[in-house]
NURO-337454 format. One record per residue (C-alpha): residue number from 1; residue in one letter; x, y, z. Coordinates in steps of 0.5 Angstrom, whole numbers, plus 2048, in hexadecimal, padded with zeros to 3 digits. Example, Ala and Ser with C-alpha at 12.3 -4.5 7.8 and 13.67 -1.06 7.14 Angstrom:
BEGIN
+-----+------+-----+-----+-----+
|  nr | rest |   u |   v |   w |
+-----+------+-----+-----+-----+
|   1 |    a | 819 | 7F7 | 810 |
|   2 |    s | 81B | 7FE | 80E |
+-----+------+-----+-----+-----+
This chain:
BEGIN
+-----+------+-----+-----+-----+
|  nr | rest |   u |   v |   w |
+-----+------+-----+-----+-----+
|   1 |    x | 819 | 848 | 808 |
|   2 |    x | 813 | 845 | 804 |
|   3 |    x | 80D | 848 | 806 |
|   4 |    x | 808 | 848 | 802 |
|   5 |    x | 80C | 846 | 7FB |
|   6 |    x | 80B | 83E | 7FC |
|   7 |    x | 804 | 83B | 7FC |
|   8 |    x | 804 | 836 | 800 |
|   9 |    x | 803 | 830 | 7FD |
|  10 |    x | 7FC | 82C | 801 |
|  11 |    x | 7FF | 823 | 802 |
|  12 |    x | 7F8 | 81F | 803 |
|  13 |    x | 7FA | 81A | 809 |
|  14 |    x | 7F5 | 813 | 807 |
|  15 |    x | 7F5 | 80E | 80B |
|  16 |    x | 7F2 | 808 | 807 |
|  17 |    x | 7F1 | 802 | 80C |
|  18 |    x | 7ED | 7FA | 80A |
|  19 |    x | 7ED | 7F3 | 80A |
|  20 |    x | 7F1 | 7EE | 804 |
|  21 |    x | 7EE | 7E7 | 804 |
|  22 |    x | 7F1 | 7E3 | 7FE |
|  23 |    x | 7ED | 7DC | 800 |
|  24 |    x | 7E8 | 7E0 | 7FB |
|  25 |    x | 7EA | 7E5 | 7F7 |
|  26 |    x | 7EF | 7E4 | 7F2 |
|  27 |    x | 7F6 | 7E6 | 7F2 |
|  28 |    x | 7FA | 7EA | 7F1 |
|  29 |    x | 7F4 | 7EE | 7F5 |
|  30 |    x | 7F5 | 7F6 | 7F5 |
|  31 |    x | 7F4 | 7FA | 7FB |
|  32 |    x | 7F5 | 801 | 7F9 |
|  33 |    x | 7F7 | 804 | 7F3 |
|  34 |    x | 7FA | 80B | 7F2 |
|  35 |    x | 7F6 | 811 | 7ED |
|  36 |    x | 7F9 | 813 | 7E7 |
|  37 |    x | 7FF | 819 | 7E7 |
|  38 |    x | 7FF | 818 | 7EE |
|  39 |    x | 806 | 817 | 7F3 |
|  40 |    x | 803 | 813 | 7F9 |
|  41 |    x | 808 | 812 | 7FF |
|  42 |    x | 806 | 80E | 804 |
|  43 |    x | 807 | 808 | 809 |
|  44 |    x | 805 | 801 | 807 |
|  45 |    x | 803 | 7FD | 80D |
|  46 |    x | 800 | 7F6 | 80C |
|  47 |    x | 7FE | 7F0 | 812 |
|  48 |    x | 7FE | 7E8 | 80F |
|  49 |    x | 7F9 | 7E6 | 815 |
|  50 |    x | 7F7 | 7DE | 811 |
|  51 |    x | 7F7 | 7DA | 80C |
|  52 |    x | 7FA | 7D4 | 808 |
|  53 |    x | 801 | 7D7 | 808 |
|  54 |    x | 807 | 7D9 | 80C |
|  55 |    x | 808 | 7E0 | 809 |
|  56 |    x | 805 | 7E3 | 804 |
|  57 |    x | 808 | 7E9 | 7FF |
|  58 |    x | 805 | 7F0 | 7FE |
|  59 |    x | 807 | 7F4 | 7F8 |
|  60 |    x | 808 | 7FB | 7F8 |
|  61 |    x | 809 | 7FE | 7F1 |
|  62 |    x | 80B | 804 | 7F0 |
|  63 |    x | 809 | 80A | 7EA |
|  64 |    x | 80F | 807 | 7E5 |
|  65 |    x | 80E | 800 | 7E6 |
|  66 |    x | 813 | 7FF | 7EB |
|  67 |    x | 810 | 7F9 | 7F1 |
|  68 |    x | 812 | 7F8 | 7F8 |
|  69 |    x | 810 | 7F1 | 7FA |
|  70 |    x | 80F | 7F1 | 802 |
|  71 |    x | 80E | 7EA | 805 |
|  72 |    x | 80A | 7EA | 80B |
|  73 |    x | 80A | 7E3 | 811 |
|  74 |    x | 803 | 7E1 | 813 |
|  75 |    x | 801 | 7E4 | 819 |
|  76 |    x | 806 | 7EB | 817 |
|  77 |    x | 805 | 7F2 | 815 |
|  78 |    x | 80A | 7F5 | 810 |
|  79 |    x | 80B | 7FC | 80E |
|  80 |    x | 80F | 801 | 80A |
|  81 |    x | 80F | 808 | 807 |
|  82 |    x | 80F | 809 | 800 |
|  83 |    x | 80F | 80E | 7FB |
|  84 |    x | 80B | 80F | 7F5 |
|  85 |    x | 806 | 809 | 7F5 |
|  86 |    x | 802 | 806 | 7F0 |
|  87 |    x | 7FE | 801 | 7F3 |
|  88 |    x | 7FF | 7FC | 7F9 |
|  89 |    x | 7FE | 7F4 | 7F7 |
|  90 |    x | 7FD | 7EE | 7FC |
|  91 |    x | 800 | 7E8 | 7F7 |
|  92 |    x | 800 | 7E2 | 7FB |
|  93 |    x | 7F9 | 7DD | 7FB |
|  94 |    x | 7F4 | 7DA | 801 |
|  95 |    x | 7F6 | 7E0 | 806 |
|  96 |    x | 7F3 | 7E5 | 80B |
|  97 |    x | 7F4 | 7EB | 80D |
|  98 |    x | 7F5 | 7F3 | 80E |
|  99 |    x | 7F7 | 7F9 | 80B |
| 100 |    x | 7F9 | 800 | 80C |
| 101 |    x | 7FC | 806 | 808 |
| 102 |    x | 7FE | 80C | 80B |
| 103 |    x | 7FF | 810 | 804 |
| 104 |    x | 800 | 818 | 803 |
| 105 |    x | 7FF | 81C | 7FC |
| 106 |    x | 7FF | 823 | 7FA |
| 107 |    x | 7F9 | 825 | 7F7 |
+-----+------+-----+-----+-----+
């Protein structure tokens, strides 16, 4: 038993909720991006509701570069769980939308 030999560690819990629109912004356009010498976690969840294209493409970049696209149908919400995001990124032009990030981080 522990007791009081382990701190605990306090996790921030954010959620970060907006509106995309890339038929006036240019691509590709960032909705969040992580503070340095953090390790954020969390799930991205993105809704395409309109716009010139069937489906669009989000990126989920992560601390070392590696990127995970997410392909999205119009009229569809697609999510995933991530580890260590760096930023979140909507790369496809004339579409609107919405965005929501659960993410969680130690302080």
């Amino acid at each position: 038993m522990c007791g009081g030999c382990c701190p605990d560690r306090p996790y921030i819990n954010d959620e970060i909720c907006g509106n995309f629109n890339t038929t006036t912004a240019a691509v590709p356009l960032t909705m969040y991006t992580s503070e340095d010498n953090l390790f954020v976690s969390g799930t991205v969840s993105i809704y395409y509701d309109r716009g010139t294209p069937d489906e669009i493409t989000a990126t989920i970049t992560d601390t070392g570069g590696d990127t995970t696209a997410l392909t999205i149908p119009q009229g569809n919400t697609i999510s995933q769980t991530f580890d260590n995001i760096a930023t979140v990124t909507v790369d496809t032009d004339a579409a609107i939308g919405k965005y929501c990030l659960t993410v969680h981080y130690e302080t």
